[in-house]
TORSESE-138790 format. One line per field, with one value per residue: residue in one letter; x, y, z of N, C-alpha, C in turn. Coordinates in steps of 0.02 Angstrom, whole numbers, plus 50000, padded with zeros to 5 digits. Atoms other than C-alpha are relative to their C-alpha. Example, Ala and Ser with C-alpha at 12.3 -4.5 7.8 and 13.67 -1.06 7.14 Angstrom:
! residues 2
res = c(A, S)
n.east = c(50045, 49958)
n.north = c(49941, 49941)
n.up = c(50000, 49997)
ca.east = c(50615, 50684)
ca.north = c(49775, 49947)
ca.up = c(50390, 50357)
c.east = c(50045, 49961)
c.north = c(50060, 50055)
c.up = c(50000, 50037)
! end
This chain:
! residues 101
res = c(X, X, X, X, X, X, X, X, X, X, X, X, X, X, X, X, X, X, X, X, X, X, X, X, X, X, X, X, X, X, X, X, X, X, X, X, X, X, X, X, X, X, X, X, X, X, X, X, X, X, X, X, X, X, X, X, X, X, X, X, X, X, X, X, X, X, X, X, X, X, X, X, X, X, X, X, X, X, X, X, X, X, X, X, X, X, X, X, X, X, X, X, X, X, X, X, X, X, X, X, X)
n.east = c(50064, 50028, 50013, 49944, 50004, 50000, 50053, 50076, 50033, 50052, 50009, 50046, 50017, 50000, 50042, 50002, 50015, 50028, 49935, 49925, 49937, 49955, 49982, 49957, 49976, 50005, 49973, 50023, 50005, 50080, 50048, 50038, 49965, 50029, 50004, 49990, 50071, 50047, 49990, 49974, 50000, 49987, 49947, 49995, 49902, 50009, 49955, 49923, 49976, 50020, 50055, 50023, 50067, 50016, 50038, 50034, 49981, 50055, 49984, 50025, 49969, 49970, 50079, 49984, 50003, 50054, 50068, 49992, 49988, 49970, 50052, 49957, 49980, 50011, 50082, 50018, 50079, 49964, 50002, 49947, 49935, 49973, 49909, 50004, 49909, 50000, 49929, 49948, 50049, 50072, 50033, 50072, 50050, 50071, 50043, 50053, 49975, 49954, 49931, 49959, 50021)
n.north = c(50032, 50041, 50076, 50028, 50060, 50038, 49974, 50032, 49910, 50007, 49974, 49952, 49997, 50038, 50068, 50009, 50008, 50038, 50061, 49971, 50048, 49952, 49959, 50051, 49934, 49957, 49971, 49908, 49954, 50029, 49976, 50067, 50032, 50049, 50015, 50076, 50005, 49950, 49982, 50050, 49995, 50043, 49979, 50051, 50002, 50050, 50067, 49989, 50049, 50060, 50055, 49974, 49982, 49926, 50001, 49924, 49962, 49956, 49986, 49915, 49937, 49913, 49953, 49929, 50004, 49954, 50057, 50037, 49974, 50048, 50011, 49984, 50053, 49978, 49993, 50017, 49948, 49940, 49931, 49970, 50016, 49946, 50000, 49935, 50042, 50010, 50025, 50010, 50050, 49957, 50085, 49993, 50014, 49999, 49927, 49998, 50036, 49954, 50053, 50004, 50079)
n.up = c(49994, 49923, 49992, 50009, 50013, 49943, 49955, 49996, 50042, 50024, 50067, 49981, 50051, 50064, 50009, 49921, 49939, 49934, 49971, 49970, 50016, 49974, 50073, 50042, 50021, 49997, 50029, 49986, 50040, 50031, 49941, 49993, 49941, 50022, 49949, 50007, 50022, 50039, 50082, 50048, 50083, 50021, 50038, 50049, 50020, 50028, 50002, 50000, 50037, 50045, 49937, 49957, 50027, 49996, 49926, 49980, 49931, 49962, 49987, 50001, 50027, 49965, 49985, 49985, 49925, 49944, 49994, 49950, 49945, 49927, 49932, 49938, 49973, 49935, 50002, 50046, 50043, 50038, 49958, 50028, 49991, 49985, 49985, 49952, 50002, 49917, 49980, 50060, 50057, 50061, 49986, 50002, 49961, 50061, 49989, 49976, 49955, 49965, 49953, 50073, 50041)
ca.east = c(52310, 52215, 52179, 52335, 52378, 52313, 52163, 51973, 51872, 51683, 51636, 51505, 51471, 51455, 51391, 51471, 51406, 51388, 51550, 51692, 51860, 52027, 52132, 52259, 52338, 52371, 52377, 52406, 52448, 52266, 52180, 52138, 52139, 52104, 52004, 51995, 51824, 51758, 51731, 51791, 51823, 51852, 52025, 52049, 52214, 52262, 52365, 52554, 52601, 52549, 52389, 52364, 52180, 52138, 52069, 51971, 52042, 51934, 52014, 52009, 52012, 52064, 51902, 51926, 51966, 51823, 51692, 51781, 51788, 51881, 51812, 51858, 51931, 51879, 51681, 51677, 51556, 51640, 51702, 51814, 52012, 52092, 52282, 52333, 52535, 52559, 52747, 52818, 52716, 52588, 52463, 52276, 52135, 51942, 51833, 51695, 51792, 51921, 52064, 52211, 52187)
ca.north = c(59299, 59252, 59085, 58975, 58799, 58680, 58784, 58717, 58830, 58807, 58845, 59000, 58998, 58890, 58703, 58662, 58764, 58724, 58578, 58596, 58541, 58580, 58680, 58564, 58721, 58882, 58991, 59198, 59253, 59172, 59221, 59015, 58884, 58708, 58619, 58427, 58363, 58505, 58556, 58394, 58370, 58225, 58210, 58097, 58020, 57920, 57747, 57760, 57609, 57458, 57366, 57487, 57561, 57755, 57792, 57960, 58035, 58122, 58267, 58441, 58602, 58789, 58884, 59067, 59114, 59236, 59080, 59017, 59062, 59003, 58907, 58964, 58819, 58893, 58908, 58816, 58925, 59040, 59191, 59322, 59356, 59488, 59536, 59609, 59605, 59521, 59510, 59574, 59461, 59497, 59327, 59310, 59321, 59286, 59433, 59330, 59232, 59375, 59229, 59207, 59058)
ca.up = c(65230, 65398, 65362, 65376, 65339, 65476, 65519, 65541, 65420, 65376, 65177, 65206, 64999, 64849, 64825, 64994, 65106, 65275, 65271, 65392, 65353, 65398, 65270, 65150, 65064, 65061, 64899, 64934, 64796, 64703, 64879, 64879, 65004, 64988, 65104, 65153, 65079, 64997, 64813, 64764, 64576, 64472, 64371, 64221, 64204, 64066, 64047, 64072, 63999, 63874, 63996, 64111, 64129, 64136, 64297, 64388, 64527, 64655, 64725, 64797, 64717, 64780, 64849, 64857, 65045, 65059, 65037, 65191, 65385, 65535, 65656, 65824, 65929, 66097, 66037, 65911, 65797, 65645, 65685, 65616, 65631, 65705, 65764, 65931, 65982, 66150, 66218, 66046, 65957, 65803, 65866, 65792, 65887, 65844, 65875, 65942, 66092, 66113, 66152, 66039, 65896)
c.east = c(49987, 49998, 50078, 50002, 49988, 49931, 49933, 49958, 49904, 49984, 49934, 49967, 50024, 49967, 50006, 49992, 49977, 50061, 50049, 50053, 50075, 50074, 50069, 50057, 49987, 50019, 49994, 50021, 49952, 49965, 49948, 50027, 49961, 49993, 49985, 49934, 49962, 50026, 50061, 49996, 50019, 50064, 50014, 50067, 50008, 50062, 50055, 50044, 49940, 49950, 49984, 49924, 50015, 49968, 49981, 50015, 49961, 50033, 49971, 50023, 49996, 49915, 50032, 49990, 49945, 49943, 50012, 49996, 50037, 49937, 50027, 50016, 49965, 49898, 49971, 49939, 50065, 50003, 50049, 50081, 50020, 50061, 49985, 50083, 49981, 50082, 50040, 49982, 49941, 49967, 49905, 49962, 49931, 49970, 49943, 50003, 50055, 50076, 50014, 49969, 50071)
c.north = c(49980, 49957, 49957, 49918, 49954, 50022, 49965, 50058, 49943, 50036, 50041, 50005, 49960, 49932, 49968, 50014, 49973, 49945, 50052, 49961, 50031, 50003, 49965, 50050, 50059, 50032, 50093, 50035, 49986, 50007, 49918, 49953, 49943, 49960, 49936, 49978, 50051, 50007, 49958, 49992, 49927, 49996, 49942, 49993, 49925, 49963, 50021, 49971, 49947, 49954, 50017, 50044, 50070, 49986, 50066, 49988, 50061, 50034, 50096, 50059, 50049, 50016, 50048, 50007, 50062, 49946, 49964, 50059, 49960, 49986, 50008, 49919, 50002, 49983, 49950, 50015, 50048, 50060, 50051, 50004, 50066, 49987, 50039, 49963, 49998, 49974, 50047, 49952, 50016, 49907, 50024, 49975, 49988, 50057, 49961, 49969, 50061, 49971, 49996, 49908, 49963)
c.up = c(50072, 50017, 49986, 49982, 50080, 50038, 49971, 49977, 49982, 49916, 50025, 49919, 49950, 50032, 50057, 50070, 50071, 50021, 50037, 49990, 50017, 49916, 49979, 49997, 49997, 49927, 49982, 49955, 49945, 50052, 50022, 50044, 49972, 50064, 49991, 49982, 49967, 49935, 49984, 49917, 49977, 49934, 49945, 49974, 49966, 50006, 49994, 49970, 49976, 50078, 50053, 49986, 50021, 50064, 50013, 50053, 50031, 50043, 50014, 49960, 50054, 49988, 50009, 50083, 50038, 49997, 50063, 50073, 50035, 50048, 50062, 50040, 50062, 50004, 49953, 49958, 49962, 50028, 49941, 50022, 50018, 50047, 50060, 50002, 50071, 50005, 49933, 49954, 49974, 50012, 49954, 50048, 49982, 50056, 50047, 50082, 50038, 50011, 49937, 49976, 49998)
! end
């Protein structure tokens, strides 16, 4: 996958487009990533013991990683991902800046 854990991605499709957030998890073999504020969900978790109350937990779910992009660091504006080897090294670069990410 392109997108890694730690990276600054914009949602390009669904209810959140347009948020930027930077990416929680990674999951590549479901092609999903989970990003910090987006496609939040609400989780219902009940009492554990005798006098404790139920409570809802507000949390993120997995977005599919083609609804997302990187945001370049350098331009800050989305861009795409692309590989070049420099030294002996496989590094990504964004297509629209040219400079490694």
């Amino acid at each position: 996958m392109k997108i890694k854990k730690g990276d600054q991605v914009e949602i390009i499709a669904g209810k959140d487009s347009g948020k930027r957030g930077e990416v929680l998890h990674v999951f590549p073999r479901l092609e999903k990533v989970v990003v910090k504020g987006a496609n939040s969900m609400k989780r219902h978790v009940r009492p554990k013991r005798d006098g404790e109350k139920g409570q809802r937990i507000e949390k993120e779910a997995p977005i599919h990683v083609s609804n997302v992009m990187l945001v370049c660091p350098h331009t800050n504006t989305v861009t795409r991902i692309g590989y070049k080897i420099e030294g002996g090294e496989k590094v990504r670069i964004s297509k629209k800046s040219g400079k490694v990410i």
